[in-house]
N, C-alpha and C positions, 0 to 999 in steps of 0.2 A: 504494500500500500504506500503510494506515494507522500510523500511532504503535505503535499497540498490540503489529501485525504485529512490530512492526520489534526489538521488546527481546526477543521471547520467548527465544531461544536464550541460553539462561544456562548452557550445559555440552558438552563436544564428546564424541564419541565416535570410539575409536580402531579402525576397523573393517579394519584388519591383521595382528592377533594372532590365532595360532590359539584355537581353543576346548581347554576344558582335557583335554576326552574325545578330541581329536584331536591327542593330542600333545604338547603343548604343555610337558610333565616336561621334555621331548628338550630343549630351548631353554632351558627355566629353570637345570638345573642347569649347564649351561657357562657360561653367560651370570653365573649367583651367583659360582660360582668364579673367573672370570674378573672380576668386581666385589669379589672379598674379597681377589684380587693383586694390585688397583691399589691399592686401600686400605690393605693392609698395606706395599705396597712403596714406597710415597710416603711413608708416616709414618716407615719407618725411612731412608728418603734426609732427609729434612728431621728427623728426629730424630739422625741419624750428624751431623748437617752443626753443628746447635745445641751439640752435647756433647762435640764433638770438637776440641779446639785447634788440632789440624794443619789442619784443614779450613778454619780464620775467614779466608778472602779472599774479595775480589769473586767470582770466578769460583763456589766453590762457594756461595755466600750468592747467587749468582741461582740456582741450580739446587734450593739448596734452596726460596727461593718459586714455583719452578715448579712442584716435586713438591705442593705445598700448594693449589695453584689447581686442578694435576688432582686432586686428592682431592675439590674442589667441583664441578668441572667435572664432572666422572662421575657425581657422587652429585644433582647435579639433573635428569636423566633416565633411569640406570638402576634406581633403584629404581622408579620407576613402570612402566619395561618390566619386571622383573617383576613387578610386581603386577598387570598384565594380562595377563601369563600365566596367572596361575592364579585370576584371578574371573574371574566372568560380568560385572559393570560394568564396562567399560572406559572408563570416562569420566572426563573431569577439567573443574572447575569455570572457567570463562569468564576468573575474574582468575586460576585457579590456573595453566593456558594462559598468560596475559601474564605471568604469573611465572618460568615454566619458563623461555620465550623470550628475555627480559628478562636471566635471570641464566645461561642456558645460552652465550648470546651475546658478552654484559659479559665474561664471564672467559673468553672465546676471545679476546676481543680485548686484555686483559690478558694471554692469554697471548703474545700475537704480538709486542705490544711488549717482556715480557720476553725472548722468543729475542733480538728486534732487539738490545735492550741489551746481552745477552750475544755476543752476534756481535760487536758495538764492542768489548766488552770483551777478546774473544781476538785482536782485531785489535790494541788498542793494546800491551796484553802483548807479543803476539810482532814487531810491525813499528818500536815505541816502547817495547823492554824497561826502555832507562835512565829512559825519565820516565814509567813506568809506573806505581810509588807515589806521588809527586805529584800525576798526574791521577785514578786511581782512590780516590782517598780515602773512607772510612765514611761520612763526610757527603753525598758525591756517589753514592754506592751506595745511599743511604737516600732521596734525593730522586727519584734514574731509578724504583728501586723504589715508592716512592710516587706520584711521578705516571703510571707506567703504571698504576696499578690505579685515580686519580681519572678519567684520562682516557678508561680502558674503562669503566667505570658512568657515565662522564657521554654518551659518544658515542651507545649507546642508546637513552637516555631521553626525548628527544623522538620517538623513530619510535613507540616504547612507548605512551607516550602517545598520540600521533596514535590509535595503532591501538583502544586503550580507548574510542574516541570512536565506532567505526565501527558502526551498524548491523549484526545478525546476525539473519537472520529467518528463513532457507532451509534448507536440509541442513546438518548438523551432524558429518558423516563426517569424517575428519581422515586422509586418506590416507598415511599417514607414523609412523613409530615412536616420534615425539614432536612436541611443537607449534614450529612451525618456522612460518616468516613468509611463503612460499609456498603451502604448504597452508592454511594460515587464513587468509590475508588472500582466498583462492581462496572462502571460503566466507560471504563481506563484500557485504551488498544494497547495495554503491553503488559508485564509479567509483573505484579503488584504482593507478590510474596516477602519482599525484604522489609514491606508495613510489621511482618511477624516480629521486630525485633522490637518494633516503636511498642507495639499490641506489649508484650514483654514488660516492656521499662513500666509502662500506664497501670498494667497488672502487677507489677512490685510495689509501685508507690501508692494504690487502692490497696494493697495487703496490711502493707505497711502502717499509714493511718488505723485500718481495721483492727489491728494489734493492737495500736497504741491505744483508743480508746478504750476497746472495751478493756484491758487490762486495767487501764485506768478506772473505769466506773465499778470495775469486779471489786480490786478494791479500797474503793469508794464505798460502795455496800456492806462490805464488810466491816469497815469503823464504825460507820451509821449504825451497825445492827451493835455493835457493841455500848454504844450512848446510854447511860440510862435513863436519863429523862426522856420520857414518852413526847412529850411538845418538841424536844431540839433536834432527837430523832425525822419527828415528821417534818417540821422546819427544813432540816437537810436535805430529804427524802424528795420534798415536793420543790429543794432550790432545781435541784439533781435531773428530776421525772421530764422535764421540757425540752432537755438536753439531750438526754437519752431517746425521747421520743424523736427530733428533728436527726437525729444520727439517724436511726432505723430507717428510718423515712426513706432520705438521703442515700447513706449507704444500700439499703435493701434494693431500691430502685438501680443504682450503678449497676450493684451485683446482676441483678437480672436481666439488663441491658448490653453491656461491655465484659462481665467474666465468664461470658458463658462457654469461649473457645470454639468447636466445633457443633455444640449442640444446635439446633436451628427450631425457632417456632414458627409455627404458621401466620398468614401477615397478618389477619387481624389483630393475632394476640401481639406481634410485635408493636403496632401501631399502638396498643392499648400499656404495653410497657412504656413505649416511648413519650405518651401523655401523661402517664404517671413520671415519670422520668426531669418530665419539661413544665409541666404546667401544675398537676395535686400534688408536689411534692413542695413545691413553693409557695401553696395554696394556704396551707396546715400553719406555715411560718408567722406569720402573725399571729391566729385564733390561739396558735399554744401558748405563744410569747405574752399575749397581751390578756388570754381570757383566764390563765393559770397560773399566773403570776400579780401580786397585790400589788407591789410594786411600784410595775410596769401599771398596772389599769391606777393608780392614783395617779402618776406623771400623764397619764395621756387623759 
């Protein structure tokens, strides 16, 4: 196949969305609502969190840049899923593609390392309460914070690239609700097996996190059960429960999406992972935050 052949494909199309005459209203309007609660309910966690003096420690100052990263995180693939609800193009441009990918990816993995950080952090709080302002200082909350979010935009960047480089000549169908690194690299005229190494490195550092939490929160649970006041026990228990819940979430969803290796599900159920994935997992992130926490609902 010639040169020529090989660059044509300058745009993908997303041939999963209904047509707008078939429905497609049915989808858009829970789907908008459901993107106008993530948005509003992030900005007021991470707005309660800046404004609020009771709130300035480690612990809520990661939860506020979490709410912050899923305000981006959602907003670089659900406005395009609606927008293909309701046009007839469904298509999105070849770098716009490596864009979505790129930065829908980057701050999941930013996200991951923030839960991590904050996992450490509820661990040294309750199992190191005495030298717990010592070690969490402004300075070290500002640097963990920082370097999760260099070292999510930087672990990407070479797959990103690699993938910019790849011939696309063939079908341009994108079987999937957004541009994801399976379905595109699926639709690549050349040998796309050396992705196995990237797939590798992404599966270490999802292991990794995985360990470190929950080892952390195991134990975590275990001091908590040793407390013997009944009230500081649950005090701890219920600081702990909202944490643990958005990990599960979070991680359950990666797991099921990205470690599954050679297993393969049928596409609905992909599709139905992948919205749990992108959109009810960052759904949950405020009603935990804000409806379980005392806190948080007197600042807001």
């Amino acid at each position: 196949m010639d040169q020529e052949n090989q660059t044509m494909v300058t745009e993908f199309y997303f041939s999963d969305f209904p047509q707008f005459e078939k429905g497609s209203l049915l989808f858009f309007i829970p789907l908008f609502l459901i993107y106008m609660f993530i948005i509003v309910g992030n900005f007021m966690i991470f707005f309660a969190v800046q404004l609020d003096a009771r709130l300035h420690n480690p612990m809520y100052n990661f939860v506020s840049i979490f709410s912050f990263l899923e305000i981006w995180y959602t907003t670089v693939t659900i406005p395009k899923m609606l927008s293909n609800l309701v046009s007839k193009e469904k298509t999105i441009s070849f770098t716009g593609c490596l864009l979505q990918m790129y930065f829908f990816h980057s701050l999941g993995v930013t996200e991951a390392l923030v839960l991590t950080v904050m996992a450490i952090d509820r661990y040294i709080a309750i199992c190191h309460p005495l030298r717990y302002a010592t070690i969490m200082t402004p300075r070290l909350c500002i640097q963990l914070s920082a370097g999760s979010s260099i070292f999510g935009f930087l672990m990407l960047l070479p797959e990103i690239v690699w993938i910019s480089t790849l011939p696309f000549c063939g079908p341009n169908q994108i079987h999937q609700l957004f541009c994801d690194f399976e379905p595109v690299l699926g639709l690549a005229c050349t040998d796309t097996s050396m992705i196995l190494i990237e797939d590798v490195i992404h599966a270490i550092s999802i292991l990794t996190s995985v360990c470190i939490i929950t080892l952390s929160y195991l134990r975590i649970i275990v001091v908590i059960l040793r407390i013997p006041s009944g009230k500081s026990r649950q005090k701890a228990f219920s600081t702990c429960a909202a944490h643990i819940t958005i990990f599960l979430l979070f991680f359950g969803s990666v797991t099921l999406m990205y470690l599954r290796f050679s297993v393969t599900f049928p596409p609905l159920l992909d599709k139905a992972i992948a919205l749990m994935f992108a959109v009810l997992a960052p759904l949950f992130n405020p009603i935990i935050y804000s409806l379980r926490n005392k806190d948080m609902k007197d600042a807001i």
